[in-house]
C-alpha positions in Angstrom: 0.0 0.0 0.0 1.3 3.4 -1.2 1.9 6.1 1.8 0.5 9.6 1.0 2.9 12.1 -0.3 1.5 14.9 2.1 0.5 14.8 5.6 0.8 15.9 8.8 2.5 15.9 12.1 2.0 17.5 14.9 0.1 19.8 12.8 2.2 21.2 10.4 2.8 19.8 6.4 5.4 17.9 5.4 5.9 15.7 2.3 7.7 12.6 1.2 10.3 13.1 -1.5 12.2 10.4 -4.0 13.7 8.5 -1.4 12.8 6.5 0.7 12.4 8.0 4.2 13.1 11.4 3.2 10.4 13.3 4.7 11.1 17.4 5.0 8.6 20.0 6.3 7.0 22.0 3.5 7.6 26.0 3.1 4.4 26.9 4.0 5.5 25.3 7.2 8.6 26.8 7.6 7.6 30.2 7.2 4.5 29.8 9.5 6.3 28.3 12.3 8.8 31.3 11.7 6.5 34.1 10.8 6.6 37.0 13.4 3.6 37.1 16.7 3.3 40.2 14.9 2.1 38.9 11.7 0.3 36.3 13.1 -1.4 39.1 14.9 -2.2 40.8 11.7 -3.7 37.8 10.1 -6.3 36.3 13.3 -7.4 40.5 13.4 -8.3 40.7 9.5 -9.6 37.0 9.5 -12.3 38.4 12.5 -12.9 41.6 10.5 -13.2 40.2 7.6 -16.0 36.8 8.2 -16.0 34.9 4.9 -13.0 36.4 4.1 -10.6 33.7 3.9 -13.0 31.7 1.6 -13.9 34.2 -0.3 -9.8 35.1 -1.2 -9.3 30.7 -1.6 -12.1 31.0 -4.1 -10.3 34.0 -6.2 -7.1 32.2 -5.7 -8.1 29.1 -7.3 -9.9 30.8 -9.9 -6.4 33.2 -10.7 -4.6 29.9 -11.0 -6.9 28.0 -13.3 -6.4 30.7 -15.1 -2.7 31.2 -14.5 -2.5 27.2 -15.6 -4.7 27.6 -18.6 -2.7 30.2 -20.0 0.8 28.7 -19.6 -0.5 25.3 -21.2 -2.2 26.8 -23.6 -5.8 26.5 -22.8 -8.5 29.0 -23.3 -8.5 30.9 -20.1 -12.1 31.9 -18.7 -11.8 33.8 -15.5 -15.1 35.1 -13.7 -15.8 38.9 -13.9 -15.1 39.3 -10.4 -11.8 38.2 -10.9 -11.0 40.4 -14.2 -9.3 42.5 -12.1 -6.8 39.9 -10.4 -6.3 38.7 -14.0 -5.3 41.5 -15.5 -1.4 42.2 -16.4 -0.8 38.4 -15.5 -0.6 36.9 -19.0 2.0 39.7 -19.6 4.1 39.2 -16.8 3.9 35.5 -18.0 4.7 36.1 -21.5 8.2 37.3 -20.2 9.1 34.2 -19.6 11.5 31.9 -22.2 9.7 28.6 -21.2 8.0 27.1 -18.2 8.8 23.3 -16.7 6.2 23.4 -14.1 2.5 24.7 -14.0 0.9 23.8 -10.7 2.6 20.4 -11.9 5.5 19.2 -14.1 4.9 20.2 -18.2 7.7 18.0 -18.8 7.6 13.8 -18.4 11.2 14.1 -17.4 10.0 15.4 -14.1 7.1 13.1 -13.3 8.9 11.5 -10.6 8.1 14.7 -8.8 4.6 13.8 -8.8 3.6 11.4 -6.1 1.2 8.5 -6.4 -1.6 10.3 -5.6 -1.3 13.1 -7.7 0.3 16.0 -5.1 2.8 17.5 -7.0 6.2 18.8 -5.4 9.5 20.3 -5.4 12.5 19.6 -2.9 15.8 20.0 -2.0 17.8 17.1 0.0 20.3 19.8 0.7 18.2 22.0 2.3 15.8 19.8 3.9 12.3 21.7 2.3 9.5 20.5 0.0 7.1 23.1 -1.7 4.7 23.1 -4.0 5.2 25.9 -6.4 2.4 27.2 -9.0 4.8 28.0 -11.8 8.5 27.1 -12.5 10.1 28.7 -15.8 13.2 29.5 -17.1 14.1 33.6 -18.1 17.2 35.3 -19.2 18.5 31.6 -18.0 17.4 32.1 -14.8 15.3 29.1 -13.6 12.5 31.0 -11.4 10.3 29.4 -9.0 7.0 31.6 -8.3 4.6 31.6 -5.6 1.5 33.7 -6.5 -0.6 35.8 -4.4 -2.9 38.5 -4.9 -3.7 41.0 -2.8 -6.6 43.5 -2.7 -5.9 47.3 -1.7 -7.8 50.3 -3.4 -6.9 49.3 -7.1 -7.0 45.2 -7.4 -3.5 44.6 -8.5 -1.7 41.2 -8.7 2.0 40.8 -6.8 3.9 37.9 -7.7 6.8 36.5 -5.0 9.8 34.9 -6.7 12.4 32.9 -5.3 15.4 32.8 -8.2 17.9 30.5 -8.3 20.8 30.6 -10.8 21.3 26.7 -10.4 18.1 24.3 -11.8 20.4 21.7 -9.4 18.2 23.0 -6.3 14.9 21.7 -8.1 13.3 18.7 -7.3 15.9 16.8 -5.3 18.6 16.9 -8.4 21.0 17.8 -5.6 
């Protein structure tokens, strides 16, 4: 019987990698258990200000990155109206982009192994002792980027994208 590739202890996410054993904690997890009382502040205050807010910001997530998939692989992308506005300015910032190798999930069979037997898709690095799941993983200027993305709302709905570069594709999926 096949073990699931993510799951929890004590609470907090980890994931199982290519080898047997190897279990790491996943970013998410990393940065929560690291994140500031401040910010943790932050978020509990908005969350009781804002009732519904969390699953109304899940839903426009998944909607962007539908969208954001669609796009990269080549699918008609049909985004809500609501959302028009998160949408916006995203196809050109991904148009910037030489290639991509990873869309929510490898675009390439040579990665496949990073997928587990259940379908949860992952990144890791044996060196660093981390699994994440990034949305998007291209290439640019021969830089291989790994992106997170989040959107934020302020006055004017604009879309921020978090990037983590590294000038070595040898920290990727456990090729170290």
């Amino acid at each position: 019987m096949n073990e699931p590739t993510r799951f929890e202890i004590d609470g907090a996410r980890h994931y199982r990698t290519d080898k047997p054993g190897k279990i790491y904690p996943s970013v998410t997890t990393i940065l929560g258990k690291t994140a500031s009382e401040h910010s943790k502040k932050i978020l509990a205050n908005w969350g009781k200000k804002n009732p519904g807010g969390m699953e109304k910001a899940a839903a426009r997530g998944t909607a962007i990155h539908k969208a954001c998939e669609d796009y990269i692989r080549g699918f008609p992308v049909d985004v809500p109206d609501d959302y028009l506005p998160f949408w916006r300015g995203i196809s050109k910032h991904l148009d910037k982009y030489d290639y991509f190798v990873w869309s929510e999930k490898p675009l390439k069979p040579e990665w496949d192994y990073c997928i587990g037997h259940d379908g949860i898709a992952r990144v890791w690095s044996h060196e660093y002792g981390f699994v994440g799941c990034p949305d998007i993983v291209g290439v640019r200027n021969s830089v291989v980027i790994l992106e997170i993305l989040r959107l934020r709302i302020s006055l004017i709905a604009d879309t921020t994208v978090r990037r983590i570069q590294y000038g070595k594709p040898t920290l990727l999926a456990g090729a170290n």
